[in-house]
C-alpha positions in Angstrom: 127.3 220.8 -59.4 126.7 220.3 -63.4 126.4 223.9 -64.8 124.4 224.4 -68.5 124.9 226.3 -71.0 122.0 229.3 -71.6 119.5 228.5 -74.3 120.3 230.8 -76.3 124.1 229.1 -76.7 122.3 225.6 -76.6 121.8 223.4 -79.6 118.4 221.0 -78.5 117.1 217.6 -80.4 113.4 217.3 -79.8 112.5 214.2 -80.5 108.2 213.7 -81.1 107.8 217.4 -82.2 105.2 217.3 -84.9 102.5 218.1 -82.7 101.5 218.7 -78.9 104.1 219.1 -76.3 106.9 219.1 -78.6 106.2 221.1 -81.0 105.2 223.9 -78.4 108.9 223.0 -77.3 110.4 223.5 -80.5 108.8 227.0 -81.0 109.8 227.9 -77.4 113.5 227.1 -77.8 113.6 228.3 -80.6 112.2 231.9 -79.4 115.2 232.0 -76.8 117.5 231.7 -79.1 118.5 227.5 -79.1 119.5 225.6 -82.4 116.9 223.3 -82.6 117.3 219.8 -84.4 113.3 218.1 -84.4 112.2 214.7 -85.0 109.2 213.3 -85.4 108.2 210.4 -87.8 105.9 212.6 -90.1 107.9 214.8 -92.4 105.1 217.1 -93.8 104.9 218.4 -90.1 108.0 218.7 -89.4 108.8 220.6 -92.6 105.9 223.0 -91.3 107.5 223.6 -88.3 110.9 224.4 -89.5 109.6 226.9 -92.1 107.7 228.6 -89.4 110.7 228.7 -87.0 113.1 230.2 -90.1 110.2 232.4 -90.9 110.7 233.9 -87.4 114.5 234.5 -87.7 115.5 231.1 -85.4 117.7 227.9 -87.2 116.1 224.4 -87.3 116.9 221.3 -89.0 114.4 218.2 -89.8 115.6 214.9 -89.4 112.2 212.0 -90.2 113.2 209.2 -87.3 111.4 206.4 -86.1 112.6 206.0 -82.6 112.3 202.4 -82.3 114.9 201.7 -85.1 117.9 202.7 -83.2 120.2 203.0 -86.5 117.5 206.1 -87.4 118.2 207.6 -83.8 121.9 207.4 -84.1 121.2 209.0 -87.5 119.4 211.7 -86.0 122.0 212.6 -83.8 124.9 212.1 -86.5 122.3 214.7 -88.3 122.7 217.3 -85.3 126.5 217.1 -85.3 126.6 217.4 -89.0 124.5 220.9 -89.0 125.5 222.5 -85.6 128.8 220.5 -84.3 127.8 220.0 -81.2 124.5 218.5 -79.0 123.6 220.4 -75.8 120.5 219.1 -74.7 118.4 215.7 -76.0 114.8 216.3 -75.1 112.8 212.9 -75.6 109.0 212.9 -76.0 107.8 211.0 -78.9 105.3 208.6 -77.5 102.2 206.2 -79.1 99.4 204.9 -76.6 96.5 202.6 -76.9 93.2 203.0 -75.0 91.6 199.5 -74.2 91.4 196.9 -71.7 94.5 194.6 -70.6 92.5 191.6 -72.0 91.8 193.7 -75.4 95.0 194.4 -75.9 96.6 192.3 -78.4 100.6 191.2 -77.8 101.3 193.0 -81.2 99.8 196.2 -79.7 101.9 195.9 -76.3 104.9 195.1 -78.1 104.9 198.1 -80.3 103.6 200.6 -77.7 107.2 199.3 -75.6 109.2 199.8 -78.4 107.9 203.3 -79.0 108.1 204.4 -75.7 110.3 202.1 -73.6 112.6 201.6 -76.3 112.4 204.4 -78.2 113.3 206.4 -75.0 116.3 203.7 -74.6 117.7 204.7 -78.2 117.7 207.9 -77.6 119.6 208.2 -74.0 122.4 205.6 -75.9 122.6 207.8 -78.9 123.1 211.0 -77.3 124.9 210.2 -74.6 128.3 210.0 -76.5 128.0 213.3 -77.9 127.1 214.4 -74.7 129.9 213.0 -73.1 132.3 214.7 -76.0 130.9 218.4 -74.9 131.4 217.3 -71.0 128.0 218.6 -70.0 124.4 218.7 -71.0 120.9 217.5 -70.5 119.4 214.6 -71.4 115.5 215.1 -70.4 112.7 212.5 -70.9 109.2 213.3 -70.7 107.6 210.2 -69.4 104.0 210.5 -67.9 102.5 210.8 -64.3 101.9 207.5 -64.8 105.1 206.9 -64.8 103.8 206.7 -61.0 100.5 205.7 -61.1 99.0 203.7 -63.6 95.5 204.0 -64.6 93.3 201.6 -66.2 92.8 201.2 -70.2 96.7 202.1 -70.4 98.4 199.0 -69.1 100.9 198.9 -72.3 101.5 203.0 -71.7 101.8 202.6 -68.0 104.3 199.6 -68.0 106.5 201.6 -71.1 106.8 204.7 -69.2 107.5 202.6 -65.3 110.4 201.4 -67.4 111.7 204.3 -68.6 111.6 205.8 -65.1 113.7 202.9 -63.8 116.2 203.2 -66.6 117.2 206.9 -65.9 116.9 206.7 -62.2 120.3 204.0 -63.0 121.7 205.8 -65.4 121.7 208.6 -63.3 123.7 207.0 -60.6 126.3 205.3 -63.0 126.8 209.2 -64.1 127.2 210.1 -60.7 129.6 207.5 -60.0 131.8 208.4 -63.4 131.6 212.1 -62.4 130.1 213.2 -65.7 128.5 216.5 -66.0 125.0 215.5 -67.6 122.0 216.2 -65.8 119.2 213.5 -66.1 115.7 214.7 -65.7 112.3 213.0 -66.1 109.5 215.3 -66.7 105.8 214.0 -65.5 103.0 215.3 -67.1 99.8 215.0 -66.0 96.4 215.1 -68.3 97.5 218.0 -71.5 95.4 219.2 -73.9 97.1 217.6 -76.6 96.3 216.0 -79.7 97.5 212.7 -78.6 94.0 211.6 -77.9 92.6 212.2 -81.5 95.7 210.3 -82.7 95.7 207.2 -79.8 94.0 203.4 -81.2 91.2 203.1 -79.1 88.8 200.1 -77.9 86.6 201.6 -76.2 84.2 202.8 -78.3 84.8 206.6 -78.4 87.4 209.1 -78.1 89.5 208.8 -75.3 90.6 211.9 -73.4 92.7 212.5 -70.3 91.4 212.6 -66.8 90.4 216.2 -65.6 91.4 218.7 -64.5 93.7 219.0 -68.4 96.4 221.3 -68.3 97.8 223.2 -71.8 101.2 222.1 -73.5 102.9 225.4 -72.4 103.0 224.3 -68.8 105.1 221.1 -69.6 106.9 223.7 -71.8 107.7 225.8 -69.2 109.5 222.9 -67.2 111.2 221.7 -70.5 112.8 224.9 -70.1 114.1 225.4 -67.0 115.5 221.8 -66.8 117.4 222.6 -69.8 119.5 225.3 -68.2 119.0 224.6 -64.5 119.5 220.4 -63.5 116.0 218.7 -62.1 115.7 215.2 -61.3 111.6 214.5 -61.4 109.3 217.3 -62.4 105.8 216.5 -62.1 103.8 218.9 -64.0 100.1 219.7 -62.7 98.3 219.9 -59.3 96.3 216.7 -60.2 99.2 214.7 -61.3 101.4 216.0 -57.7 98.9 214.5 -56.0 98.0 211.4 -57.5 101.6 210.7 -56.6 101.3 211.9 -53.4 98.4 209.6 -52.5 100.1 206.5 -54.6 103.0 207.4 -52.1 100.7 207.0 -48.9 98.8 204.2 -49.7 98.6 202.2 -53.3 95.9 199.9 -52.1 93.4 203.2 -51.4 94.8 205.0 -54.1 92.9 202.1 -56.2 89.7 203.1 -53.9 90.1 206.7 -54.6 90.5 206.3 -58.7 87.7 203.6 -58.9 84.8 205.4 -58.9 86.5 208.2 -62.0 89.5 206.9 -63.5 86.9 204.7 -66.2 84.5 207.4 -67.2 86.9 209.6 -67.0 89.0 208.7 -69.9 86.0 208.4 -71.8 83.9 211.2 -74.4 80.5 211.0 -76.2 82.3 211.1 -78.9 82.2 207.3 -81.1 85.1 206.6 -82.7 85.8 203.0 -84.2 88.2 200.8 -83.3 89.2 200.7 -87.1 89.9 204.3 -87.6 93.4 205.8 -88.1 95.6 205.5 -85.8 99.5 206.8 -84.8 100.0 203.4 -83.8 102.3 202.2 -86.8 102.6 205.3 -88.7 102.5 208.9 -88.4 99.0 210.6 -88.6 100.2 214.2 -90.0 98.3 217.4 -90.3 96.5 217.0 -86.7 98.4 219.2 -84.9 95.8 221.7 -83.6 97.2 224.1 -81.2 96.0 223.6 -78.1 96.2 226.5 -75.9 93.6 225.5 -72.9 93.8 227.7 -69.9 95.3 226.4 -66.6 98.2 227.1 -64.4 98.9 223.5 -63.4 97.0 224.4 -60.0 93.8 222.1 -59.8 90.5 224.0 -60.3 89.1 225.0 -56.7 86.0 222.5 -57.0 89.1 219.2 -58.0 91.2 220.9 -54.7 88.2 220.1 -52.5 87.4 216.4 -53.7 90.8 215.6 -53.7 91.6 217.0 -50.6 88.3 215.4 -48.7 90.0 212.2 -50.5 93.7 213.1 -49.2 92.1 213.7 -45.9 90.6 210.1 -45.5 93.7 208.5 -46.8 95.7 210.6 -43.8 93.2 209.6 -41.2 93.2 206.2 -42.8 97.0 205.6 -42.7 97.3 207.5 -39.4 94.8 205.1 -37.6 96.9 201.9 -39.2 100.2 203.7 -38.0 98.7 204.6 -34.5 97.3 200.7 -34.4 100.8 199.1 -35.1 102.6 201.4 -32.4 100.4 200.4 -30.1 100.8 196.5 -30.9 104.2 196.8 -30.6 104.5 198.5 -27.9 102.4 195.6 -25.8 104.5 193.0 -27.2 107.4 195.0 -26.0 105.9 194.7 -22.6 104.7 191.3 -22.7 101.2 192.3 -22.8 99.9 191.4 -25.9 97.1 189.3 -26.2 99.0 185.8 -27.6 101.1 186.3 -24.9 98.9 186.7 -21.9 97.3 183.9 -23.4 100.4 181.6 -22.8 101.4 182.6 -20.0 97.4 181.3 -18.8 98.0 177.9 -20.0 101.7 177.3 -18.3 100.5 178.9 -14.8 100.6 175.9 -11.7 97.1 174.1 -10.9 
C-alpha cells in the first residue's frame, strides 16, 4: 500500500495555477502547511499569488512554464529541487480549450489544444517522475475532465486531449505497479466549475461559452486535490452531474447521445456575444482574469437536475434491461433448438 507524506511535510508543483482550480489549490496547500512550487504561463499572476501566499506566512516559488515545451517543464521541476530539495506531489492542471464545431476547427487549433493538454500533461508525468522515483513515493495527480469520459459537442479537440491523457496514466499506472514503485497515479474528473476558463476559451460560436449546468465552485475539485495528495485515488469524478453522465455513458453510449441531444448545444451557450476575434488563452496567457469564483454547490445535483436525470437514468435502465431480457431469451431458444431460423429448417428437410 503506497503511504504519503502529510501536507504539511509535502512540497507540491501546481502546474496552471494562475487562476481557477489551481490557484484555489495553491492557496489551499499552502494553508495546510505544503511548499508550494506554481506554474502557470503568465508571470504577473503568478507573482500575485506568491506574494499573497508569503503574505500569509506559507513559502512559494514562481517558475513561468509553457507546458508544451518539455525543456521548460524539466526546468520547472529542476526549479523545485533547487528551492526545496525534494518533489512530493506533481499536481497537473494547466489546460487551453476551444468552443466550435469539429468542421470549424482549424488543424492549427486541434494541434495546439493536444499539445497543451495531451502533451503538456505528458511532459509533466516524464519530468516529475524521476524526482519522484528519487524520494521513493509520491503523487502524481492529473486533472483531466469528465469528458475525459464523455465528450460533448463543440469540444472535439478538448475531448480527444483529455481521452488521451486518461489512457496514458491508466498505463503508467500499471508499469508502476509492475516495478513496485510507491507513486500513486490519480486522475481527477471535474465536471462543469465555475471557473474563468470560459471568459479565457477561443470561441466560434458566437457568444461566451459556459459549462453545462448544474456548475460546481473550484473548492470542490480542491477538496479532492487534497485528499488524493495524502491518501492514493485512482479516478475521482467530481460533481453529481459529471458521476452520472459517466454512469449513463457506462450503460449505454448510443442513448447517452439521445439523452445529451436535446441540452448539450444550448447548453454550452450564453446571451452573451463574444467575437471569434477576441483574446484568447489559446497561444498566450490572458493575465489579470482570475475572478474568484466561489459559486455555491456541494457537487450534489440541484433537486430539480436529480429528477430529470433520474427520469432519464430510469429510461436508459428500462431501456437496457428490455435489450438484456430480449437476448436471454434468444439465446435461450437457440439453446433448445427453438428459435425461429431453426424451426424454419427443420420445415424444409421434413419427408413429403
Amino acid at each position: 500500500m503506497i503511504r504519503l507524506k502529510p501536507l504539511d511535510e509535502q512540497v507540491v508543483v501546481i502546474v496552471g495555477a494562475s487562476s481557477g482550480i489551481g490557484r484555489e489549490a495553491a492557496r489551499a496547500f499552502a494553508e495546510r502547511g505544503a511548499k508550494v512550487v506554481v506554474a502557470a504561463r503568465g508571470s504577473d499572476d503568478l507573482t500575485a499569488l506568491v506574494d499573497e501566499i508569503t503574505a500569509h506566512g506559507g513559502q512559494a516559488v514562481a517558475v513561468t512554464t509553457d507546458v508544451s515545451r518539455y525543456e521548460e517543464v524539466e526546468r520547472l521541476a529542476s526549479a523545485a529541487i533547487d528551492a526545496f530539495g525534494r518533489i512530493d506531489t506533481w499536481l497537473h492542471l494547466a489546460s487551453v480549450t476551444l468552443y466550435a464545431r469539429f468542421s470549424d476547427t482549424t488543424p492549427e487549433e486541434f494541434r495546439r489544444i493536444v499539445e497543451v493538454d495531451l502533451l503538456g500533461q505528458v511532459h509533466g508525468a516524464m519530468a516529475a517522475l524521476p524526482w519522484l522515483r528519487r524520494e521513493g513515493r509520491g503523487a502524481l495527480i492529473h486533472v483531466t475532465s469528465v469528458e475525459a469520459l464523455r465528450a460533448l459537442p463543440y469540444q472535439s479537440a478538448y475531448a480527444a486531449a483529455k481521452h488521451g491523457v486518461k489512457a496514458m496514466l491508466e498505463a503508467l499506472r500499471l508499469e508502476l505497479r509492475r516495478e513496485g514503485v510507491a507513486i500513486a497515479v490519480t486522475n481527477v474528473m471535474p465536471s462543469s466549475i465555475d471557473t474563468p476558463a470560459f471568459e479565457k476559451a477561443r470561441t466560434k460560436l458566437g457568444v461566451e461559452p459556459r459549462g453545462i449546468p448544474p456548475r460546481y465552485p473550484p473548492q470542490l475539485v480542491v477538496r479532492a486535490l487534497l485528499r488524493a495528495a495524502e491518501r492514493p485515488q485512482r479516478d475521482v469524478v467530481v460533481g453529481g452531474s459529471g458521476r452520472l453522465l459517466a454512469a449513463l455513458q457506462a450503460l449505454s453510449p448510443r442513448l447517452t447521445d439521445v439523452l445529451l441531444r436535446p441540452f448539450a448545444f444550448w447548453g454550452q451557450r450564453t446571451r452573451t456575444r463574444k467575437d471569434p476575434g477576441a483574446p484568447d488563452d489559446l497561444y498566450a496567457p490572458l493575465q489579470g482574469v482570475r475572478r474568484e469564483r466561489r459559486a455555491s454547490g456541494s457537487g450534489r445535483l440541484p433537486w430539480l437536475a436529480w429528477l430529470a436525470w433520474l427520469a432519464l437514468a430510469s429510461v436508459a435502465s428500462v431501456l437496457a434491461g428490455s435489450l438484456l431480457l430480449a437476448g436471454r431469451t434468444m439465446r435461450r431458444r437457440a439453446a433448445l433448438g427453438q428459435a425461429p431460423h431453426l424451426r424454419t429448417r427443420r420445415r424444409a428437410k421434413a419427408p413429403e
